[in-house]
C-alpha positions in Angstrom: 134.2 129.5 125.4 134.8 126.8 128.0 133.4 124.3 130.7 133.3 125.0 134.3 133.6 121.4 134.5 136.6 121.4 132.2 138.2 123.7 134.2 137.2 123.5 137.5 140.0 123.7 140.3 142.7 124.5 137.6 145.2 127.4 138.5 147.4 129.3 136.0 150.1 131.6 136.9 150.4 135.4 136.9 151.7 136.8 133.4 153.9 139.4 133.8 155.3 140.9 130.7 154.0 141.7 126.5 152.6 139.2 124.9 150.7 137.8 121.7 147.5 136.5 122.6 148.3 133.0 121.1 151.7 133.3 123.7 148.8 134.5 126.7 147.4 131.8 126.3 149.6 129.3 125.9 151.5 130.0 129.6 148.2 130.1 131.3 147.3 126.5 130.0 150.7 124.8 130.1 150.5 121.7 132.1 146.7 122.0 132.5 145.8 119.3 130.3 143.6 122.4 128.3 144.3 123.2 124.9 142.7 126.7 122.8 142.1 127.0 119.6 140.5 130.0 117.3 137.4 129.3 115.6 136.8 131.5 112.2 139.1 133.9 113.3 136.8 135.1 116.1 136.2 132.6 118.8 138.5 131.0 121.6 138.0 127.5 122.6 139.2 125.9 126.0 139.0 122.3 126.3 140.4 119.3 127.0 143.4 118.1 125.2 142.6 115.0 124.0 139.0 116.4 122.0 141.3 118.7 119.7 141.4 117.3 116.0 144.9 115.6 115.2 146.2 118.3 113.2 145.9 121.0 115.9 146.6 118.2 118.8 149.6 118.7 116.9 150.6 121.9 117.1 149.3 122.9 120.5 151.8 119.4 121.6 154.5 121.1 120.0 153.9 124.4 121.9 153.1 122.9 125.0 155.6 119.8 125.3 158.5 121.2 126.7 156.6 122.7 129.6 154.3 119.9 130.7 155.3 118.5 133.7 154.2 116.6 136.7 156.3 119.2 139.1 158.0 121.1 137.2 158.8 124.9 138.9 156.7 128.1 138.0 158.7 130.9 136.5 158.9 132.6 140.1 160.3 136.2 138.4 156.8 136.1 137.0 154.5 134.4 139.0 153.8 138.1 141.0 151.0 138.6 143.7 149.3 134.8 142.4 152.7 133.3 143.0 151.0 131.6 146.1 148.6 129.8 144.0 150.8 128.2 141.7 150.6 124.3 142.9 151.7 120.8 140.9 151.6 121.4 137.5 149.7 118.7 135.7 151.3 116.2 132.8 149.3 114.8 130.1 150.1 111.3 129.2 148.8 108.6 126.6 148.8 105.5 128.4 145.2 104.7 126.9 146.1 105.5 123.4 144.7 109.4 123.7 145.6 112.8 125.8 144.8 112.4 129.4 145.9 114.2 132.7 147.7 111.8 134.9 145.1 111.8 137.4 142.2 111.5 135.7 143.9 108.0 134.2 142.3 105.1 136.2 144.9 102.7 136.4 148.8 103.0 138.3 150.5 105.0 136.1 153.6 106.8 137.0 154.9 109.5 134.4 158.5 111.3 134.8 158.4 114.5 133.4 160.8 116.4 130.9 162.1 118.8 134.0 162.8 115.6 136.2 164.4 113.9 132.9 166.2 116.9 131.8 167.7 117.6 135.4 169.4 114.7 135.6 170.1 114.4 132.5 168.4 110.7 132.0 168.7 109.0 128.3 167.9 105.9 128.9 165.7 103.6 130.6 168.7 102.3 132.7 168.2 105.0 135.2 164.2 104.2 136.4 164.9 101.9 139.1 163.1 102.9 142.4 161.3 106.0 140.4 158.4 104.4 140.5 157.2 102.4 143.2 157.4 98.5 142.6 159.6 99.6 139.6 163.2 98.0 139.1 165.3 97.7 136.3 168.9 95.7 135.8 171.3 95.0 133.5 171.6 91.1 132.6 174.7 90.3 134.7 177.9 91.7 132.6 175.4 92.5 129.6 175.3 96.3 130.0 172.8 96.8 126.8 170.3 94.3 128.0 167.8 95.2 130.9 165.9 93.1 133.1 162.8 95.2 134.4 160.6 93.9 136.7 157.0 96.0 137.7 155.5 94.1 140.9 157.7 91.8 141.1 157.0 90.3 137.3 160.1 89.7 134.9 161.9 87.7 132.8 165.2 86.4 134.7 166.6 85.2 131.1 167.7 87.7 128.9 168.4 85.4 126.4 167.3 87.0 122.7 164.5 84.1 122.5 162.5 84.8 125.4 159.9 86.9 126.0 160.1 89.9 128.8 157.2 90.7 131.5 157.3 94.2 130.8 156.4 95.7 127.3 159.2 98.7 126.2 157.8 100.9 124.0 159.4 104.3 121.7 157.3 106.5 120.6 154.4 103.6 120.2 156.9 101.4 118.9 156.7 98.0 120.7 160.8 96.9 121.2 160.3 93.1 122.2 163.4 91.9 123.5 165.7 92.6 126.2 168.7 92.4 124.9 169.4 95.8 123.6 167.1 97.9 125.6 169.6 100.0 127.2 170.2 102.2 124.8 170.7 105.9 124.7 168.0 108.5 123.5 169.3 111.7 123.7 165.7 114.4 124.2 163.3 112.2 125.7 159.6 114.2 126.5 159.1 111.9 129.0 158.8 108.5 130.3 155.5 106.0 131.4 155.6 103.9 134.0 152.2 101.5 133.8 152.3 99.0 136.4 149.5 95.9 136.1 148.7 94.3 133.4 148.5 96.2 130.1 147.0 93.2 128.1 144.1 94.9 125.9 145.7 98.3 125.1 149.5 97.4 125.0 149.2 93.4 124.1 151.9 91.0 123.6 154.3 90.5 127.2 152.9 93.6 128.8 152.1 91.0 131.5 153.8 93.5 134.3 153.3 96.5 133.1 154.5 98.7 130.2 157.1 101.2 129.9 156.9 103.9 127.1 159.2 106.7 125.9 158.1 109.6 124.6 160.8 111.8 122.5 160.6 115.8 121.8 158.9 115.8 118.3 160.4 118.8 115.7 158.5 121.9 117.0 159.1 123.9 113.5 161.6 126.7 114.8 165.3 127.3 114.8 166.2 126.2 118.2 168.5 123.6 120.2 170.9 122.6 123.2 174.2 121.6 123.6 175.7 120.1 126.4 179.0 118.5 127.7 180.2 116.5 130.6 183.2 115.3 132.4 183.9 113.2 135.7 185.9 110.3 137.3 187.2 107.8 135.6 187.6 109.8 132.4 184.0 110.2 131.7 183.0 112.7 128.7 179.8 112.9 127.1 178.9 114.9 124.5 174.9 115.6 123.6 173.0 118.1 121.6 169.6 118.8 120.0 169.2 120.8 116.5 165.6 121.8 116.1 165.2 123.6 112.2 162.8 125.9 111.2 159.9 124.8 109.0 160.5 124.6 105.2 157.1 124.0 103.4 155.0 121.5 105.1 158.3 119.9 106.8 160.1 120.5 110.2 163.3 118.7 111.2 165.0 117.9 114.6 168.3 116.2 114.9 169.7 114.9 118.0 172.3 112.9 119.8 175.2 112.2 122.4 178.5 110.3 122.1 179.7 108.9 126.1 183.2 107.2 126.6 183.9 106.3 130.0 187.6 104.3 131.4 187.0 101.1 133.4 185.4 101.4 136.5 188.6 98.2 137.0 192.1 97.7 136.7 193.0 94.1 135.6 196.1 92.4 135.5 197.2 89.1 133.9 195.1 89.3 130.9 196.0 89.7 127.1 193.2 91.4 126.0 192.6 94.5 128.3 193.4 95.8 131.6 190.8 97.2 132.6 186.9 96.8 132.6 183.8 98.2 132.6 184.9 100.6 129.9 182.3 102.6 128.2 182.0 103.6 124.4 178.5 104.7 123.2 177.0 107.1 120.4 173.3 107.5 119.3 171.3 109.8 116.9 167.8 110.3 116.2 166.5 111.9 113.0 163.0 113.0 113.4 161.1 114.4 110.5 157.2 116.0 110.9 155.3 116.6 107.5 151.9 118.0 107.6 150.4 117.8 104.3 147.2 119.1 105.4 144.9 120.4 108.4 143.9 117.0 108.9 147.3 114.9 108.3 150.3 114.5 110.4 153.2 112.5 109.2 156.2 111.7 111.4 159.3 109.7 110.4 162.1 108.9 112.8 165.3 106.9 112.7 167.3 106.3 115.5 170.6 104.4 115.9 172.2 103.4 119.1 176.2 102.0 119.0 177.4 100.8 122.2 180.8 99.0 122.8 182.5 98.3 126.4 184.6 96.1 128.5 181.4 94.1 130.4 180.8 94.2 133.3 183.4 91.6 135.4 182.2 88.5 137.0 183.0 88.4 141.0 183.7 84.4 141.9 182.0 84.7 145.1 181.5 80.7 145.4 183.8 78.1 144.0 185.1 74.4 145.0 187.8 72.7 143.5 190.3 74.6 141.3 188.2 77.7 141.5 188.9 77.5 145.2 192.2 79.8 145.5 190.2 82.6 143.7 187.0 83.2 145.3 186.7 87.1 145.9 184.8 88.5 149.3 181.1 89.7 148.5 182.1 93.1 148.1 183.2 95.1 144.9 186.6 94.7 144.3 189.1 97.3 142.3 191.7 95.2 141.4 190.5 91.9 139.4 192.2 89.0 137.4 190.9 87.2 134.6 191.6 85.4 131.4 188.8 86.0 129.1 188.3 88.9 126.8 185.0 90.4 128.5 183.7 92.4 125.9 180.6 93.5 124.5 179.3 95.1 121.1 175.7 96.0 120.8 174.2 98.1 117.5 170.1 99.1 117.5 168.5 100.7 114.9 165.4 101.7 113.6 162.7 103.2 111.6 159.2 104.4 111.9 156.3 106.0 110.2 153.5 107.5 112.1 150.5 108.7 110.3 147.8 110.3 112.3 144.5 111.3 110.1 141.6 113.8 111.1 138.8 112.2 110.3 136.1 114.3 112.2 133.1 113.4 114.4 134.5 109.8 113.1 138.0 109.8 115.4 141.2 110.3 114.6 143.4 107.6 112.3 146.6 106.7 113.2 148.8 104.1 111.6 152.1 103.5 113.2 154.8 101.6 110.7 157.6 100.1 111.9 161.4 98.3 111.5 163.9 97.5 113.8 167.1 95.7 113.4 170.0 94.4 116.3 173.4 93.6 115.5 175.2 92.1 118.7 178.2 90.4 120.0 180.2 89.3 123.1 182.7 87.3 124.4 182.5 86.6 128.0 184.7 85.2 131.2 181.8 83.5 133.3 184.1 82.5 136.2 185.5 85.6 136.8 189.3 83.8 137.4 192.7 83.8 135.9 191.9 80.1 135.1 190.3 79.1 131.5 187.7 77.5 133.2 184.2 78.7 131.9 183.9 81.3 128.8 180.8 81.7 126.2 180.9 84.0 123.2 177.6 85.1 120.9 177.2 86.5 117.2 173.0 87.5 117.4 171.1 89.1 114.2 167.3 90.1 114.7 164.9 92.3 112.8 161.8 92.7 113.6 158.2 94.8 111.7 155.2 96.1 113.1 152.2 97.7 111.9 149.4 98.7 114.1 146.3 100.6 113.1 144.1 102.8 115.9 141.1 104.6 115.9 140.4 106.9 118.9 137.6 109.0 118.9 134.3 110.7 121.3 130.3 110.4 120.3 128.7 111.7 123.5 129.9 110.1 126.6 131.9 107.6 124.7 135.3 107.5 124.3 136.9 104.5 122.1 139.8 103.2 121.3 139.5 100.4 118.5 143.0 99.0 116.5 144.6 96.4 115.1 148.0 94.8 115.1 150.4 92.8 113.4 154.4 92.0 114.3 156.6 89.4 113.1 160.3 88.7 114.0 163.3 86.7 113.2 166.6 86.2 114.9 169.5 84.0 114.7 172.4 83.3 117.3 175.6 81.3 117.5 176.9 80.4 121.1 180.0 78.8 121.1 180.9 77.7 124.4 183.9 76.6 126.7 184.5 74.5 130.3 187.1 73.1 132.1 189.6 74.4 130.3 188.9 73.5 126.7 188.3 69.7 128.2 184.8 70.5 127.2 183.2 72.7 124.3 180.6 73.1 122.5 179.5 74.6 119.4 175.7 75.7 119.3 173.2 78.1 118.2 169.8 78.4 117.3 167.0 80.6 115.5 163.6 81.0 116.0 160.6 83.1 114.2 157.8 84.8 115.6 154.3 85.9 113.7 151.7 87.5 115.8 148.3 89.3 114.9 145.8 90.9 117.3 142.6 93.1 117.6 141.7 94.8 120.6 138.8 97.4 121.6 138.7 99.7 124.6 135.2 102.2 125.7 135.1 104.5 128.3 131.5 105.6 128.4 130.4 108.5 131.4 127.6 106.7 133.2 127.0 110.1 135.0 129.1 113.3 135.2 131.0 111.7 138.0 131.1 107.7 137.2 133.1 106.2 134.2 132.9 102.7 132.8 135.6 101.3 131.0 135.7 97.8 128.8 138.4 96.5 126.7 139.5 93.3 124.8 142.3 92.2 123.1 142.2 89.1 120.7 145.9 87.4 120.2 147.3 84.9 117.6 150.4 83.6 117.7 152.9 81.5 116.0 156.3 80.1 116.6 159.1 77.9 115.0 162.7 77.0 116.6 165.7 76.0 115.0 168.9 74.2 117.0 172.1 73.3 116.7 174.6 71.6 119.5 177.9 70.0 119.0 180.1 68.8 121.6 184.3 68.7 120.9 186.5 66.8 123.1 190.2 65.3 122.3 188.2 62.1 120.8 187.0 64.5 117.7 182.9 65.7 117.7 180.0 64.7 118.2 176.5 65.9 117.1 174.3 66.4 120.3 171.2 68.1 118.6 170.2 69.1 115.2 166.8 70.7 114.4 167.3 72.6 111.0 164.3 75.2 110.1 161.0 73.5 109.7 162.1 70.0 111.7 159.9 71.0 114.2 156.6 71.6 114.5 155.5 75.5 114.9 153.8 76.4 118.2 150.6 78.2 118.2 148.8 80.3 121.0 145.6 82.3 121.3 144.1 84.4 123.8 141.5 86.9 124.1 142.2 89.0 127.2 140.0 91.1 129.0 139.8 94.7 131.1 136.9 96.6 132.8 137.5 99.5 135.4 135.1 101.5 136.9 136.4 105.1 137.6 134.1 107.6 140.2 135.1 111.6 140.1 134.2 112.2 144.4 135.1 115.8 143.6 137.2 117.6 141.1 140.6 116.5 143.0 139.4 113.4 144.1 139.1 110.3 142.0 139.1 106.6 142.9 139.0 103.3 140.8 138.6 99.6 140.5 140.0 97.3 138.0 140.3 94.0 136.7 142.9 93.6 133.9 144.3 90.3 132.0 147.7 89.9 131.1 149.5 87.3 128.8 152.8 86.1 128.2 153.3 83.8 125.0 155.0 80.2 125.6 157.0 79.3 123.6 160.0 76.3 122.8 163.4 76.2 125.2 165.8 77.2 121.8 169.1 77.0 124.4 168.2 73.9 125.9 171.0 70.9 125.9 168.7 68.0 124.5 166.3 67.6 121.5 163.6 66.9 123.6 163.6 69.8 126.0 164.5 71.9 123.0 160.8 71.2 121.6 158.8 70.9 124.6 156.4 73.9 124.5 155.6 75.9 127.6 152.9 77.4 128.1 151.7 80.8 128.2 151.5 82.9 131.1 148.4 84.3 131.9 147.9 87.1 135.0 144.8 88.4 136.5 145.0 91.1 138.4 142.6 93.1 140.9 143.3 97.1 141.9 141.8 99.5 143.7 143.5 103.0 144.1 142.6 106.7 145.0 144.1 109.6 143.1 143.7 113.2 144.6 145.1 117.1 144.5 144.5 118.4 147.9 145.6 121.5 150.0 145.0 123.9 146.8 146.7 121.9 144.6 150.0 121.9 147.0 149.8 118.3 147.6 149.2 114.9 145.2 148.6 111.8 147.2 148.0 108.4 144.9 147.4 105.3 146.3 147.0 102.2 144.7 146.6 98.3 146.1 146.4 95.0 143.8 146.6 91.3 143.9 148.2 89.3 140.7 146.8 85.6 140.4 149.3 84.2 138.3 148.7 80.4 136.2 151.5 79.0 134.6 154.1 81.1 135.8 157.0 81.2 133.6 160.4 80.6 135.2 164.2 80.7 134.3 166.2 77.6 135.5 169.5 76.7 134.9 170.5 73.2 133.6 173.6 71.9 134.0 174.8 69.8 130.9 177.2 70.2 128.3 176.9 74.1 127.9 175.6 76.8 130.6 172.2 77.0 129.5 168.9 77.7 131.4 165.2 76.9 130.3 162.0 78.1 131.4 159.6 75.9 132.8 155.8 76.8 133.8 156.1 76.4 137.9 152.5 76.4 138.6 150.6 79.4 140.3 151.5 82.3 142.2 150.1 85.4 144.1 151.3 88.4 144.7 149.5 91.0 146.8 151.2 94.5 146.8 150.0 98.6 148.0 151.9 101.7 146.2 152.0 105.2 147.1 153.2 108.3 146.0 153.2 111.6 146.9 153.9 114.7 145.5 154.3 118.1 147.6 155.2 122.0 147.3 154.8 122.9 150.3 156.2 126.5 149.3 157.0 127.8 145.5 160.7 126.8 145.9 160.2 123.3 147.5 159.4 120.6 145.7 159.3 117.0 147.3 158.2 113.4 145.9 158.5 110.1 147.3 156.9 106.4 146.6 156.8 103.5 148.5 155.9 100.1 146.9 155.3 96.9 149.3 155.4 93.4 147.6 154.0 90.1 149.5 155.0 87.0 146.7 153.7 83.5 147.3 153.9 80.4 144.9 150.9 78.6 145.4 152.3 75.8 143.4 155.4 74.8 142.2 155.9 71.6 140.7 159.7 70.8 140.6 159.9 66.8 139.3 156.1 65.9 140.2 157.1 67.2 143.7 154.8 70.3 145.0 157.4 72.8 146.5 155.9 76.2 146.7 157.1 77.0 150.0 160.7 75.8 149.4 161.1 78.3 146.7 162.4 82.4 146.7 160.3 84.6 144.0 162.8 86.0 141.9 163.5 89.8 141.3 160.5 90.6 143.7 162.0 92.7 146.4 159.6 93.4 149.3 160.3 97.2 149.3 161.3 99.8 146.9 161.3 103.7 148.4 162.2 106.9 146.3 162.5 110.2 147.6 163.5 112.9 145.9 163.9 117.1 147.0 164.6 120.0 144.5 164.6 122.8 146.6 165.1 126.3 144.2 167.7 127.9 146.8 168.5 131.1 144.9 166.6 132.7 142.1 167.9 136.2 140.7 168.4 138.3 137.5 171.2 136.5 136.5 170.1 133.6 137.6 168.7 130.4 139.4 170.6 127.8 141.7 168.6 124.6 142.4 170.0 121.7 144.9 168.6 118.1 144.0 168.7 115.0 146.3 167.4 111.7 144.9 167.2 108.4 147.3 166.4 105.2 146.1 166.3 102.5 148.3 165.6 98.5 147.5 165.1 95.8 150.0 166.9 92.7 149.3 165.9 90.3 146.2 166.6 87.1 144.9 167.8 86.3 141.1 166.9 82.9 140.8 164.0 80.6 141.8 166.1 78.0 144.4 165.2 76.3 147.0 165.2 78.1 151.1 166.4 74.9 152.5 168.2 72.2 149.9 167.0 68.9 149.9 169.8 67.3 148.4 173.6 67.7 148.2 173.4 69.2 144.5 171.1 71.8 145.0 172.5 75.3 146.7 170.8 77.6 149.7 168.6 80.6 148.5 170.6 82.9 150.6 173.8 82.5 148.4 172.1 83.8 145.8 170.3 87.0 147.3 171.1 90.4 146.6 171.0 92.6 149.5 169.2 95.6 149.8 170.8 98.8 149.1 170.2 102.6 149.4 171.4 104.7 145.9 171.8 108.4 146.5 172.6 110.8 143.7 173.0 114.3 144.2 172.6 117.6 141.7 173.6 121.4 141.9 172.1 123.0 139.0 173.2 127.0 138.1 170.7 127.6 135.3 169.0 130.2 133.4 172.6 131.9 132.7 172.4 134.8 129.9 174.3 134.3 127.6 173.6 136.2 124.6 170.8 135.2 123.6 170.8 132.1 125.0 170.8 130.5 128.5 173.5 128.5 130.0 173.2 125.6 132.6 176.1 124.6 134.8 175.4 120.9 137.0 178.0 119.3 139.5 176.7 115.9 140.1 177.0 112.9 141.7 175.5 109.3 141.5 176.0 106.4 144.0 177.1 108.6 146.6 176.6 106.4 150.0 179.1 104.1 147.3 177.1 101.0 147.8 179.3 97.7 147.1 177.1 95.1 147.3 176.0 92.6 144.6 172.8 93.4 142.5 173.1 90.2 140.6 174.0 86.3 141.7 174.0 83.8 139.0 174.4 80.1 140.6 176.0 77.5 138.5 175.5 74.6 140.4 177.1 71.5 141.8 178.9 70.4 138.2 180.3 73.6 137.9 182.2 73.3 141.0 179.6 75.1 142.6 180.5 78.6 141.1 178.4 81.5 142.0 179.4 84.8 139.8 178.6 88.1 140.9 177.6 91.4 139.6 177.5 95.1 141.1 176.3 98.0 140.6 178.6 101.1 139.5 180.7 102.3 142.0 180.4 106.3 143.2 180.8 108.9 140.2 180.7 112.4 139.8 181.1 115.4 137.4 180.4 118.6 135.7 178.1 119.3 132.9 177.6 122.4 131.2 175.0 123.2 128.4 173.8 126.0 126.3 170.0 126.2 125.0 169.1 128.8 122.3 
């Protein structure tokens, strides 16, 4: 039993081969977005993923997930005589809290699947820039393990442990709310979400930008795994594997994790602590564990721990008056480097989480999602860059933070609904000693901060006709902050106490919001769909906790609060050879929340609310077999940013200001092009391009107006074109297993220009340090799946 409409312009390939009919059925609905299920033992139902009760939801994801893809290839040994109309397999998603094909979503949504992920063997979200149009991610300066990612031009400049990002990182539906950390490694990732716009009702706190969710392979229940290894230049090794353990009882296991080490990617001389940097030492594991107690219960508990330790990332003194002078380095990664400081980095994540979903028929389904997290990190960096002690900073950082959010998703009729509730709290603590000038100048400071937040939000999608949808949402936010600071200056004349706000001195700060979304989504034909939308999104304010003064420390900024328009078209066209997406926004921005450096006693930057800002922007991507061994996908994002005001000392200077991390063109193409299939075996060559116009890091000023201040283009990072390369042997018998041999290679064109320009202004002898990206690598990996 099935729907035409539910069905209607779906292809399945040929079967070719013996079979149980629970196995049939499966292959012909991978990647459809169609589940089946056997009613008292007699009847087969086709339909949608996302009506399926939670408990066989369940099991048919288990089945299923490995296979669903966006483009992933048909099995062309058995694809037979109907090989022709094999097209672009379909992924399902859950961007709006339940099972959805990608197109069908109404808002722009970007989702990579598990053979894109697997292919290149991506971890980590560290690897996303220019896969996604609009979409770039960077680490902080020499901060490996802390990302900045920025989704239409929206992020948060300062990494700093306090502040809040523009783009909401979530694991598995676990919300991960600061930067620092966020590059870690996950070692069998399903597959990642890329929502760009606003996700304010659904996704909530600082999904201002966008969202970003990982999806990991949940225990599927039988005896199976993978094992891999690597090796390349500069002594790279990696080491990752997958244990999947058959089902004992109502329990299934999975275990999973890589270890990478990695030699600098620099030699350095004159220093006492290393000679070389950019050295690499991670591990991380995942423990997931599935219990299903019943028909109608699914219980899932994961830990995962990620341990990363490595000679940062050096500073490049690209700018420098005064005794800096003699050092300053062309604009240009350099091999050979000198500096004083230690340059090191130490970063431990871990986790836990309890997801509980709950059949609760006609009613919806129940799901509770539980969660701790806890960050352990440390550095000591050289900020200049030279083999002069003149600018160092160090930080010890502790943070835990809980979670608990409650959803109900269910469908009465032509109503969908998503209702839920949410509560997070955090608290972290940092020390930042700090030195200048030679040890003429230091300080001693640190500060800790606590966050409580509560919201409610409700989303309906309710079919107005067969072919127009309605949705509504709204999200209800309460928050509360406190800051606590410390700041001690040392000279030769002894110490002196600069600022000192214990816990409780000051006041906490309190913010509410209630944030809306409505989209209206019409079906033209069954592989044609366009939308409109209107979404809110809101970014807390908050206290400056690294600021230099007392006064600045407890000035509140404001929230942030977007609005953003979007129109887009999704279709499958030419038989389902072709997917064309198309989407086109404007962000109205109020109270834009900008990163500024303030030169004082310490390097310290503080966010101030510039005003308003718009940013107009069109996306496209594309996705294309244009033959069963072809595959091709490409996006192009465009960016037009504009402050409309920007209030810098009562002064209105929008037009004398750069947008930060808004480049005006991102481009991704990629070609996987099956060159050889066989018996033995299949040979696939891979190209991926990624291409980013040029960007700026900080807000600063086009032309200066005074003698202190320091030109806009001193600070930009040019654009640059990344290509990585992939020839993949796979599908190698090996008993019986299968065997997968990859020579690879990343940053091919070797692109040596600066992704990162921090300027540290005229009392800091005008210093600007650089950061680049890594220089050309390659390898061999070779892996075994059973």
């Amino acid at each position: 039993m099935f729907s035409d409409s539910e069905v209607r312009g779906k292809y399945a390939p040929a079967l070719n081969g013996r079979y149980t009919a629970d196995e049939a059925l499966d292959r012909l609905l991978t990647g459809s977005g169609l589940v089946h299920k056997t009613v008292r033992g007699k009847v087969v139902v086709i339909q949608r993923a996302a009506t399926i009760s939670a408990a066989v939801n369940a099991r048919e994801t288990v089945r299923q997930a490995p296979r669903l893809a966006a483009a992933s290839e048909p099995d062309f040994a058995e694809a037979g005589p109907a090989a022709g109309a094999v097209g672009i397999e379909e992924i399902v998603v859950t961007a709006q809290k339940r099972e959805q094909n990608l197109q069908d979503v109404p808002i722009a949504i970007s989702a990579i699947s598990p053979a894109f992920l697997e292919k290149r063997e991506i971890t980590s979200i560290s690897s996303l820039t220019s896969l996604a149009p609009n979409l770039k991610v960077e680490s902080a300066a020499g901060n490996r393990t802390t990302s900045i990612i920025s989704i239409r031009g929206g992020a948060q400049g300062n990494a700093q442990i306090y502040f809040e990002p523009s783009v909401g990182l979530y694991l598995d539906g676990v919300y991960i709310a600061k930067a620092q950390g966020t590059v870690f490694d996950v070692a069998d990732i399903e597959r990642i979400e890329v929502l760009r716009g606003p996700q304010g009702t659904l996704y909530g706190r600082n999904a201002v930008a966008g969202a970003v969710s990982i999806v990991t392979k949940k225990p599927s229940g039988e005896l199976g795994g993978k094992a891999e290894l690597s090796y390349g230049n500069y002594d790279y090794r990696r080491a990752r594997g997958t244990l999947d353990l058959p089902a004992f009882g109502i329990f299934s296991v999975k275990l999973s994790g890589q270890m990478t080490k990695r030699d600098g990617f620099y030699d350095v001389s004159g220093n006492a602590y290393t000679d070389e940097a950019q050295a690499w030492d991670s591990k991380s594991g995942m423990i997931q564990v599935r219990a299903q107690p019943s028909s109608a219960l699914t219980l899932d508990y994961t830990f995962d721990i990620s341990v990363a330790e490595q000679q940062t990332g050096p500073v490049h003194a690209v700018s420098g008056t005064g005794s800096l002078a003699p050092y300053v380095l062309p604009r240009k990664r350099q091999k050979h480097l000198s500096f004083d400081g230690r340059n090191h980095e130490y970063s431990k994540n871990w986790g836990h989480a309890l997801i509980a979903a709950l059949d609760l028929g006609e009613v919806g389904v129940l799901k509770s999602i539980t969660a701790v997290r806890k960050q352990h990190y440390r550095d000591a960096l050289d900020l200049d860059g030279t083999p002069i002690a003149f600018a160092a900073s160090s930080r010890e950082i502790h943070y835990k933070q809980f979670s608990q959010e409650l959803q109900l998703t269910g469908k009465t009729g032509r109503l969908n609904y998503v209702l839920g509730g949410y509560y997070f709290d955090d608290k972290g603590h940092v020390d930042n000693p700090q030195s200048y000038f030679s040890g003429l100048s230091r300080t001693e400071g640190g500060y800790g901060f606590t966050t409580k937040a509560y919201a409610a939000y409700a989303q309906l999608d309710y079919q107005l006709t067969d072919a127009l949808t309605l949705t509504g949402g709204l999200r209800y936010t309460n928050e509360k902050k406190t800051v606590e600071r410390h700041l001690t200056r040392i000279t030769g004349a002894g110490s002196t106490v600069v600022i000192d706000l214990p816990a409780g001195a000051t006041p906490p700060a309190k913010f509410e919001k209630v944030s809306p979304t409505v989209t209206l989504a019409y079906e033209v034909s069954p592989t044609v769909n366009v939308y409109a939308r209107y979404a809110q999104g809101f970014r807390s304010g908050g206290f400056n906790a690294t600021a230099n003064t007392t006064a600045d420390t407890q000035y509140i900024f404001k929230p942030q609060v977007q609005n953003t328009y979007e129109i887009g078209f999704k279709s499958r066209l030419l038989d389902n050879k072709l997917q064309l997406n198309v989407a086109a926004f404007q962000n109205d921005i109020d109270d834009l929340q900008l990163s500024v450096f303030v030169p004082g006693l310490s390097a310290s930057s503080v966010l101030v609310n510039a005003g308003k800002a718009r940013v107009r922007g069109v996306e496209v991507e594309a996705v294309a077999r244009p033959t069963d061994r072809l595959l091709l996908q490409a996006g192009v994002g465009y960016l037009h940013s504009k402050y409309l005001e920007y209030i810098d000392n009562g002064v209105n200077v929008a037009n004398n200001r750069t947008f930060t991390h808004a480049p005006k063109w991102t481009v991704s193409a990629t070609a996987d092009w099956a060159a050889l299939k066989a018996d033995w075996g299949k040979l696939n060559l891979i190209a991926d391009l990624g291409i980013v116009s040029d960007y700026y890091s900080a807000a600063a000023p086009l032309k200066p107006t005074s003698a202190t201040q320091t030109p806009a283009e001193a600070t930009r990072a040019p654009s640059r074109a990344m290509l990585d390369a992939r020839l993949v042997l796979s599908e190698l018998a090996v008993g019986n297993a299968h065997a997968t041999i990859s020579l690879w290679g990343k940053n091919l064109l070797n692109e040596k220009d600066p992704n990162f320009l921090t300027d540290y202004g005229a009392s800091f002898q005008r210093l600007i340090a650089a950061y680049f990206p890594d220089p050309r690598t390659y390898g061999v990996t070779a892996a075994i799946k059973f």
